[in-house]
C-alpha positions in Angstrom: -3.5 39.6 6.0 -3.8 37.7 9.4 -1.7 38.4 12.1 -2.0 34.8 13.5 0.8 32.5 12.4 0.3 29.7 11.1 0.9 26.6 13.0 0.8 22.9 11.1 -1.1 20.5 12.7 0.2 16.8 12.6 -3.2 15.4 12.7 -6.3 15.6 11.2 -9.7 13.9 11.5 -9.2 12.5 8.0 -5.9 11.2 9.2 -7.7 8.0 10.8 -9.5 7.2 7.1 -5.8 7.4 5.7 -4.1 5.5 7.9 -6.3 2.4 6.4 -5.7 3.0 3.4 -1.7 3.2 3.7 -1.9 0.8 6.2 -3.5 -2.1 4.3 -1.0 -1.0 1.6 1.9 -2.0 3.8 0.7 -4.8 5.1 -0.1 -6.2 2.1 3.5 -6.1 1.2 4.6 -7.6 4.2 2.5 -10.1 4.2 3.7 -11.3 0.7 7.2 -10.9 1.1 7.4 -12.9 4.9 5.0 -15.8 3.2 7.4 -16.0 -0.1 10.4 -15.6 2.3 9.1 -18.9 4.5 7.0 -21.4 2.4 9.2 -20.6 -1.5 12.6 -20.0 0.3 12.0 -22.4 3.7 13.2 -19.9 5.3 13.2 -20.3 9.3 10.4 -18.3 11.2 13.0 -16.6 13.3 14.9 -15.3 10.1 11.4 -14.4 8.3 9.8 -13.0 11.9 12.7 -12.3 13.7 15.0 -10.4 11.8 13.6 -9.5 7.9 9.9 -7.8 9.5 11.6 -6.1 12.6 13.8 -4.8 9.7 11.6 -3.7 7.6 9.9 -1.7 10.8 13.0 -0.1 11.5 13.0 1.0 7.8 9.5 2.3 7.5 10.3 4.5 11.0 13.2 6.0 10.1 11.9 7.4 6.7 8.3 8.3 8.5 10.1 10.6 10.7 12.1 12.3 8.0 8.7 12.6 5.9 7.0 14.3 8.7 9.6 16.8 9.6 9.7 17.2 6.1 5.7 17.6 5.5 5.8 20.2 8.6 8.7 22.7 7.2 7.0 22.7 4.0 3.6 23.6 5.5 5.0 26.2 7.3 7.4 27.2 4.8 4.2 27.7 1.9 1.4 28.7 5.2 -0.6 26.2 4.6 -1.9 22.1 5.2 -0.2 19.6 3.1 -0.1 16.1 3.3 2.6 14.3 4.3 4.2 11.7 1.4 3.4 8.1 2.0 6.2 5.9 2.4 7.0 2.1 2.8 8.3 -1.2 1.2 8.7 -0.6 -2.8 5.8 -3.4 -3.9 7.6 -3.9 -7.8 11.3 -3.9 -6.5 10.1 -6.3 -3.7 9.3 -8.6 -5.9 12.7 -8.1 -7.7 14.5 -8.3 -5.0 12.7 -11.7 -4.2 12.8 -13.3 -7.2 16.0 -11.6 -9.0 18.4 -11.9 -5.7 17.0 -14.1 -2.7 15.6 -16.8 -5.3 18.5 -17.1 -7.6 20.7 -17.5 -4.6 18.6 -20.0 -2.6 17.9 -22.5 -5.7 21.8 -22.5 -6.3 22.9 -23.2 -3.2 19.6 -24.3 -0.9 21.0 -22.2 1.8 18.1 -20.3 2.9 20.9 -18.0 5.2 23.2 -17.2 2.5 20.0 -16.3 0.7 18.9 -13.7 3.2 22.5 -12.4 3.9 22.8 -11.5 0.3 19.6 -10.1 0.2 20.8 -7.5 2.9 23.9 -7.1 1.5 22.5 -6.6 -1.7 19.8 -4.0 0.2 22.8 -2.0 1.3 24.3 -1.6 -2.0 20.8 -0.4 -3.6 20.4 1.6 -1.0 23.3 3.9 -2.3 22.6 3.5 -5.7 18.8 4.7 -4.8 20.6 7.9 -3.0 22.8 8.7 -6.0 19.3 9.7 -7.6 19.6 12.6 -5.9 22.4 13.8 -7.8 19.9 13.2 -11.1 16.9 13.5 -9.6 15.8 17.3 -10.0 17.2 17.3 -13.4 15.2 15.0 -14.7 12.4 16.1 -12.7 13.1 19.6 -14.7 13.3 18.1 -18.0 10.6 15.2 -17.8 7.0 16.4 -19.0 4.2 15.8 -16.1 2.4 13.5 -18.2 5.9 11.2 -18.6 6.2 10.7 -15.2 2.2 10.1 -13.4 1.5 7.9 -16.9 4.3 5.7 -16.5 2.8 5.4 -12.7 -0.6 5.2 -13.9 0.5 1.7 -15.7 1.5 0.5 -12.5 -1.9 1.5 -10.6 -3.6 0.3 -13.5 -2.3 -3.2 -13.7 -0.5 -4.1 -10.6 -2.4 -1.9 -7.6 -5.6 -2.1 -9.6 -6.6 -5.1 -11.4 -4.8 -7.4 -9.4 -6.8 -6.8 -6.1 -10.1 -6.6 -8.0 -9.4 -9.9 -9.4 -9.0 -10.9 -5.7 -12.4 -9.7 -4.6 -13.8 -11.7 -7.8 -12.7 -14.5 -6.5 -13.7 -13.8 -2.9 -17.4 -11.7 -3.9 -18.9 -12.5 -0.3 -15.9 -10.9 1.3 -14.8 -8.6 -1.4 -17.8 -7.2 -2.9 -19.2 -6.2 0.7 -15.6 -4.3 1.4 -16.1 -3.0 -2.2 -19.6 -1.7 -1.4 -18.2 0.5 1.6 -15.2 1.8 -0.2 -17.8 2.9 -3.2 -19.8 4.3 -1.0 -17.4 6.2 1.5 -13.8 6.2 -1.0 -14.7 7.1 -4.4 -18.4 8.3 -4.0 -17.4 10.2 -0.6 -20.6 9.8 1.2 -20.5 9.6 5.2 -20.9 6.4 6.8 -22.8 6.3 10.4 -20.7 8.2 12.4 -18.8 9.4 10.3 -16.7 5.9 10.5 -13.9 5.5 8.1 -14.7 4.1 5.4 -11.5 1.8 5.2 -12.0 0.6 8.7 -14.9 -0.4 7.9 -14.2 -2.2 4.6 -12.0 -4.2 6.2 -13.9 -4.7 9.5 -17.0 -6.6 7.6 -14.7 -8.3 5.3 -12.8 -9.5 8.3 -15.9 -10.4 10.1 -17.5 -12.3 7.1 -14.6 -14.1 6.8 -14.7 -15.3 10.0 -18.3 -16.8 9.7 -17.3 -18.5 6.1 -14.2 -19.9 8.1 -11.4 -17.9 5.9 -10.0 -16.2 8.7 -8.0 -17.9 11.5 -6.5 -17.2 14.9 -2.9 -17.9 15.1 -1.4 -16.7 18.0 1.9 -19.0 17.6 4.0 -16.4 16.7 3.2 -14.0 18.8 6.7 -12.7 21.0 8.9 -9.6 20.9 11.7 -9.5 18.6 14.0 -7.0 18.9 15.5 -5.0 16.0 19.2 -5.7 16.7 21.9 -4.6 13.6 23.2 -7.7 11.5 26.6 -5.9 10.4 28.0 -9.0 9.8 25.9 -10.8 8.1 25.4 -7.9 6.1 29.3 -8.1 5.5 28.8 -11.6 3.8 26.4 -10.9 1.8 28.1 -8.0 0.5 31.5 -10.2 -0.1 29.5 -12.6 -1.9 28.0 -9.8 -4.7 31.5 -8.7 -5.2 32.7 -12.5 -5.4 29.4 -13.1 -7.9 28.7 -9.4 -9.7 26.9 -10.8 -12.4 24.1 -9.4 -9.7 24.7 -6.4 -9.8 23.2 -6.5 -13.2 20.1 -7.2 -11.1 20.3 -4.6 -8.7 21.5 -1.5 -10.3 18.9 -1.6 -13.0 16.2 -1.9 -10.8 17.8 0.9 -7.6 17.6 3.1 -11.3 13.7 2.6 -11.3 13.6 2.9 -7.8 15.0 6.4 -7.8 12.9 7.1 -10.5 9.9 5.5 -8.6 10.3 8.1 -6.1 10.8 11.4 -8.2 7.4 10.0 -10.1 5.8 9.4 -7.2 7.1 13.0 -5.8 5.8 14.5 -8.7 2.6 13.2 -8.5 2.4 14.9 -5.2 3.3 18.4 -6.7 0.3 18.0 -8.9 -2.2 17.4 -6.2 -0.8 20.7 -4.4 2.1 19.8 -2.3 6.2 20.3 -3.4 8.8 18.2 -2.0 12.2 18.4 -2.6 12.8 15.0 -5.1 16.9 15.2 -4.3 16.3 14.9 -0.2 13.1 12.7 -0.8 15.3 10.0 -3.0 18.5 10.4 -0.5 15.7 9.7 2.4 14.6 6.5 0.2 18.0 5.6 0.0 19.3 6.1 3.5 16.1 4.0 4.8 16.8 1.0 2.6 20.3 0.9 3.8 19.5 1.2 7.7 16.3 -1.5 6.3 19.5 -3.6 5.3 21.5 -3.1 8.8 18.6 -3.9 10.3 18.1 -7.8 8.7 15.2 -6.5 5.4 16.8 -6.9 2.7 13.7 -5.2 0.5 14.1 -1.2 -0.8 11.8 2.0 0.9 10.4 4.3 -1.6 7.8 7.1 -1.5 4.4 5.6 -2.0 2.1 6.3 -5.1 -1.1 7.1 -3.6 -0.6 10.6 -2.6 -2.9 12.3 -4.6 -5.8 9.7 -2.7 -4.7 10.7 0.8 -4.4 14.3 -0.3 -8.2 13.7 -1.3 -8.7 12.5 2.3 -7.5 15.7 3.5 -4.8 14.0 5.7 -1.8 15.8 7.4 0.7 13.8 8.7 -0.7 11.9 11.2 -1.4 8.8 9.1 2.1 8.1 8.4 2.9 7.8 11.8 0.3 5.8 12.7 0.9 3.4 9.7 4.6 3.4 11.0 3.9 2.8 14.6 1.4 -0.4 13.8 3.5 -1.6 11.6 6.4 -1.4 14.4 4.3 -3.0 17.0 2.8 -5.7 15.1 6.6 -6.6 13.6 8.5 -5.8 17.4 5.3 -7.9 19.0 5.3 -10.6 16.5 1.2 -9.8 15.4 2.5 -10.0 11.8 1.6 -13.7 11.7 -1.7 -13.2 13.2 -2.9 -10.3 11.4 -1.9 -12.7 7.9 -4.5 -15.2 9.1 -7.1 -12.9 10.5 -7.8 -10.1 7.5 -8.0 -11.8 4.1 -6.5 -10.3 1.4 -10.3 -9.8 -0.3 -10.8 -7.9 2.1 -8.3 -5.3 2.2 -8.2 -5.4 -1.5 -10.7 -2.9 -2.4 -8.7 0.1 -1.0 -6.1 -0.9 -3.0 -8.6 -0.5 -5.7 -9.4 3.0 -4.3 -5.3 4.1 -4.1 -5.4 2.9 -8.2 -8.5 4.5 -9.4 -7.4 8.0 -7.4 -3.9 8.2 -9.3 -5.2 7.6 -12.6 -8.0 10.5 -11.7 -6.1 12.2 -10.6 -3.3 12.4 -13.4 -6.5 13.0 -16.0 -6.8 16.4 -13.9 -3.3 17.2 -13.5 -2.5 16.9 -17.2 -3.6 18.7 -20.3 -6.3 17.6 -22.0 -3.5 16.8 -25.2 -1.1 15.0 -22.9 -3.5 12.6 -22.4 -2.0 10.6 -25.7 1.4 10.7 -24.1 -0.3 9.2 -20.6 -1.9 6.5 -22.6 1.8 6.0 -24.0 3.3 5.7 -21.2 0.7 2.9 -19.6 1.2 0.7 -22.3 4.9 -1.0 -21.4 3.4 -2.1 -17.9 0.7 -4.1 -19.5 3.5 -6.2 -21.5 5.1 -6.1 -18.3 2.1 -7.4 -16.6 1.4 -10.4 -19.6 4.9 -11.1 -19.1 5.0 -11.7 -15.2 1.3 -14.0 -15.4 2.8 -15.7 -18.4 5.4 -16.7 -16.3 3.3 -17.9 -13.2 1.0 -20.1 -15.8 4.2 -22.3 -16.6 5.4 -22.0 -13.1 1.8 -23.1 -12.0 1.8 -26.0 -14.9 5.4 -27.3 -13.6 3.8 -27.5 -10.1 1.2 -29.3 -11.1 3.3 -32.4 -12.4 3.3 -31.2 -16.3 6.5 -32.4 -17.5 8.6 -31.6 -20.7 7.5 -28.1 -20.8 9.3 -25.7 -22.6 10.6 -22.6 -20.8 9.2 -19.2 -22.1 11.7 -18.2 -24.6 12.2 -20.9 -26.3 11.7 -21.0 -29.8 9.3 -23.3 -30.9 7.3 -21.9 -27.8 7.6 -18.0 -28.9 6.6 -19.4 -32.6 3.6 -20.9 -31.0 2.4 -18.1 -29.4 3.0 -16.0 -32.3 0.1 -17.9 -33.9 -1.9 -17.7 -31.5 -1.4 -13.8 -31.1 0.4 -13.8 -28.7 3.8 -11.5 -29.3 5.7 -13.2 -26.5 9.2 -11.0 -28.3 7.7 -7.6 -28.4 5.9 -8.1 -25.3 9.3 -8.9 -23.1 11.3 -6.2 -24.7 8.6 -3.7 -23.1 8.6 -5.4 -20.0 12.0 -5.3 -19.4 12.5 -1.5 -17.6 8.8 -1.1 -17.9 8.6 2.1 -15.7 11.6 3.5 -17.6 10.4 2.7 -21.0 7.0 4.3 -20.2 8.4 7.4 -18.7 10.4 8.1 -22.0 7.3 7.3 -24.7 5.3 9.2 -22.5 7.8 12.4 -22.8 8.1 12.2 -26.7 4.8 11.8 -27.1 4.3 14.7 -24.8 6.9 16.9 -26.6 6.0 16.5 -29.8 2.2 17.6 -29.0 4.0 20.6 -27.4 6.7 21.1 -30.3 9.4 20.2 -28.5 11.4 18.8 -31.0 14.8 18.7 -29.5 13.7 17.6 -26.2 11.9 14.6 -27.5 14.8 13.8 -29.7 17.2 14.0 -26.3 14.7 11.6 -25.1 15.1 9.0 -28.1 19.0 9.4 -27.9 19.1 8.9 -24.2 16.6 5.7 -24.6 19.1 4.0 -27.6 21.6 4.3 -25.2 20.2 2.4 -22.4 18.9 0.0 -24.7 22.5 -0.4 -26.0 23.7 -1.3 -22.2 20.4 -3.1 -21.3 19.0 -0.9 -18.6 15.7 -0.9 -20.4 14.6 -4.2 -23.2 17.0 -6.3 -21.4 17.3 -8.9 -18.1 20.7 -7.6 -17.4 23.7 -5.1 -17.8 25.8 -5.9 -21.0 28.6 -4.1 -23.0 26.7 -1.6 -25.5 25.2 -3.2 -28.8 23.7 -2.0 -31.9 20.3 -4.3 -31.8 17.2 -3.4 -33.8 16.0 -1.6 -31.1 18.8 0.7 -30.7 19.0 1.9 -34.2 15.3 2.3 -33.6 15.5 4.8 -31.3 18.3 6.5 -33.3 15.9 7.1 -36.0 13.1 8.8 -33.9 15.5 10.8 -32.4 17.8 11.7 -35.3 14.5 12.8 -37.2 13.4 14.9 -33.9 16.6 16.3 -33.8 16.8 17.0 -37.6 13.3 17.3 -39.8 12.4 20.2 -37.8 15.6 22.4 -38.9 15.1 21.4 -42.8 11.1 20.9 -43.0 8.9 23.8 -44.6 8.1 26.2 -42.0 4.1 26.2 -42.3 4.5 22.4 -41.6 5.0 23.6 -38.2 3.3 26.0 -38.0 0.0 24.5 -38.7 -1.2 21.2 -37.2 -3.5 18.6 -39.4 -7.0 18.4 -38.2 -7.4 14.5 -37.8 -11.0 13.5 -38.5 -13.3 12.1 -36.2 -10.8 12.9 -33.8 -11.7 15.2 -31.0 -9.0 18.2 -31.1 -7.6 18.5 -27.8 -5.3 21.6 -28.7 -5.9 24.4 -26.8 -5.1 26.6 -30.9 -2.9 26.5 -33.9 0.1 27.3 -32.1 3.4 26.9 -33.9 5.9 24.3 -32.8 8.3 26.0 -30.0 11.4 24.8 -31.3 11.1 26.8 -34.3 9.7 30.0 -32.9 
């Protein structure tokens, strides 16, 4: 054994390639939620630039330092590199927050102020919610098969992080393709590039430059100023007044702080199985405590550890790309480069490494998993599909409204749902799966696992525990309600009843001895007997 300590090094080489990578990831989302915020909610430039970006800053800052410290005791707690967990604006509960809280709010009562104050107030309150997961967290994280957890997170890549920014470069191919080439080339195939440039930079360097010769890229230097991140505690304080004067939101927001806690302990998990352990209790308290100083600070939108890690782990980055990602972001909020930055890079361009972050976790999950679980992955990607049908289902009628087409029925309605049924379209079964998607996909995806490993009474705890939130509407519902027997419910009763039950009456070489299905690869490492009856 060495003598020589070890010492963790913040930086790394590889930490430059990262930071792109995280980087575009950020600004992506802040790019969305600041246009939303001004052209959908009118709301003023100085709210949108002044108060929710700086805010969001603050937020990503606070939880970068914590995730560093934190990357550098367990480095030199274990004696060796790790990367540090990537952290930033939660993209699905963004979009919650947007459309869920700020929207509602705004359309009621066309005060685009009120809207904003209740997002923060409602920020606040999700913030502590999203730390409360701590007190869950490693349980779950005990209990929860692998396969659970990174498939439910693979449906997200897979739709959301994946196939929405390839569609992008499709409809961009000068731009997109050429950024696509280089994150091929240097990303996925992991060839050098002259001078060992990094291959995100570059991506989004030529995009950039293309669009500027095709005339898609702008210089916009209007809003370019220092804003300075200054607490809103009072406006915070109205907004918070007006959930507790209106808590029919809070059916909103706890249901989706619940994924968000459970984002993180996914996302946490994927890192353990690319090599590095965090602690998911102080991770999710971290996520928490960031959205809430997020809120003080005028964004009303949640923090959560990024998925992605196993892709910057691949990099071989330290922790040197989260700061770097968090001190841009900072200056370009504090400076007021936001709005210039949104007309300079297209969003074709910086879509590829999106691409890259979504191809890496579902890669990676294939190698982290057993060979078996890979049934209980595909499981578990399936609910974010519906959820993805439902949310473009949505924005057709929203698009056909804006267009002038009048008398159109809202989704839902019955002659509608009818329709589509015809057509093939299960518009019912579709929205019951999209409703707690990440949820929903996390629990198929342990049953499924469990039963391939025998684990009768665990995948029956499972069942129970998802009838119960489908009785209370945490997952297949819009909102919290009083508990209900719907055929959903009672449909999880039954898988779990017979999970919990079959195994303790049915003949014992039943379980002793799987079926060879045919023309079906056997992915079983043997004949083992079931565990719970060992």
């Amino acid at each position: 054994m060495s003598d020589t300590a070890y010492s963790y090094k913040l930086y790394n080489r590889s930490d430059f390639n990262a930071f792109w990578a995280l980087f575009t990831d950020n600004l992506v989302n802040l790019l969305i939620l600041s246009g939303v915020c001004q052209f959908v909610f009118q709301m003023p430039a100085e709210i949108v630039f002044g108060r929710i970006v700086p805010g969001a800053a603050v937020a990503i800052l606070a939880g970068v330092v914590v995730y560093t410290l934190m990357a550098k005791w367990v480095a030199n707690k274990q004696g060796k590199d790790v990367t540090a967990l990537p952290y930033g604006i939660s993209t699905p509960v963004m979009f919650v927050y947007l459309f869920g809280v700020i929207g509602p709010i705004f359309w009621a009562t066309g005060d685009s102020l009120l809207a904003w104050q209740v997002g923060i107030g409602a920020g606040f309150m999700g913030g502590i919610v999203a730390a409360f997961g701590a007190i869950v967290g490693p349980f779950l994280k005990r209990i929860t098969p692998r396969a659970g957890m990174l498939g439910t997170l693979c449906g997200i890549a897979l739709v959301f992080i994946g196939s929405v920014p390839l569609a992008t470069v499709f409809e961009h191919p000068l731009i997109g393709f050429t950024s696509l080439l280089f994150i091929l080339w240097g990303l996925i195939g992991r060839f050098r590039l002259p001078g060992n440039l990094p291959a995100g930079l570059v991506a989004i360097a030529v995009g950039t430059v293309i669009a500027i010769f095709l005339g898609q890229s702008s210089f916009n230097t209007d809003g370019i100023g220092f804003y300075a991140p200054i607490p809103y505690f009072g406006d915070m304080l109205i907004g918070i007044q007006y959930l507790f004067a209106n808590p029919e939101l809070f059916l909103v927001l706890i249901p989706v702080q619940i994924y968000n806690f459970i984002e993180t302990m996914n996302n946490v998990e994927s890192a353990e199985a690319a090599g590095d352990s965090y602690p998911v209790a102080v991770c999710q308290v971290t996520d928490g405590a960031g959205t809430m100083i997020g809120a003080l600070f005028g964004s009303p939108f949640p923090t959560t550890v990024y998925i992605g890690h196993p892709a910057y782990k691949r990099m071989d980055a330290r922790a040197g790309y989260i700061i770097g990602v968090a001190l841009v972001i900072a200056a370009a909020a504090f400076l007021g480069f936001l709005s210039f930055l949104a007309g300079l890079i297209p969003i074709a361009a910086a879509a590829p490494v999106l691409v890259f972050v979504a191809v890496s976790l579902i890669t990676n999950t294939g190698y982290a998993v057993k060979p078996a679980h890979m049934a209980a992955v595909s499981f578990a990607i399936l609910p974010h599909i519906s959820n993805f049908l439902i949310t473009k289902w949505g924005s057709l009628m929203n698009a056909l409204r804006n267009t002038g087409v009048e008398g159109l029925p809202g989704l839902g309605d019955g002659d509608l749902t009818a329709a589509l049924l015809m057509e093939g379209a299960h518009y019912e079964g579709h929205l019951a799966l999209s409703q707690g998607a990440i949820i929903t996909g996390l629990v198929w995806g342990a049953i499924a696992a469990d039963v391939i490993d025998g684990r009768f009474k665990q995948a029956g705890g499972f069942a129970i525990a998802a009838a119960v939130m489908s009785s209370i509407g945490i997952i297949h519902s819009y909102t919290l309600q009083m508990p209900q027997l719907d055929g959903i419910t009672i449909g999880y009763l039954i898988i779990g009843a017979f999970m919990l039950i079959y195994p303790m009456i049915a003949p014992k070489e039943d379980l002793e001895h799987r079926i060879i299905v045919p023309d079906e690869p056997d992915l079983l490492d043997d004949d083992s007997p079931a565990l719970d009856v060992r």
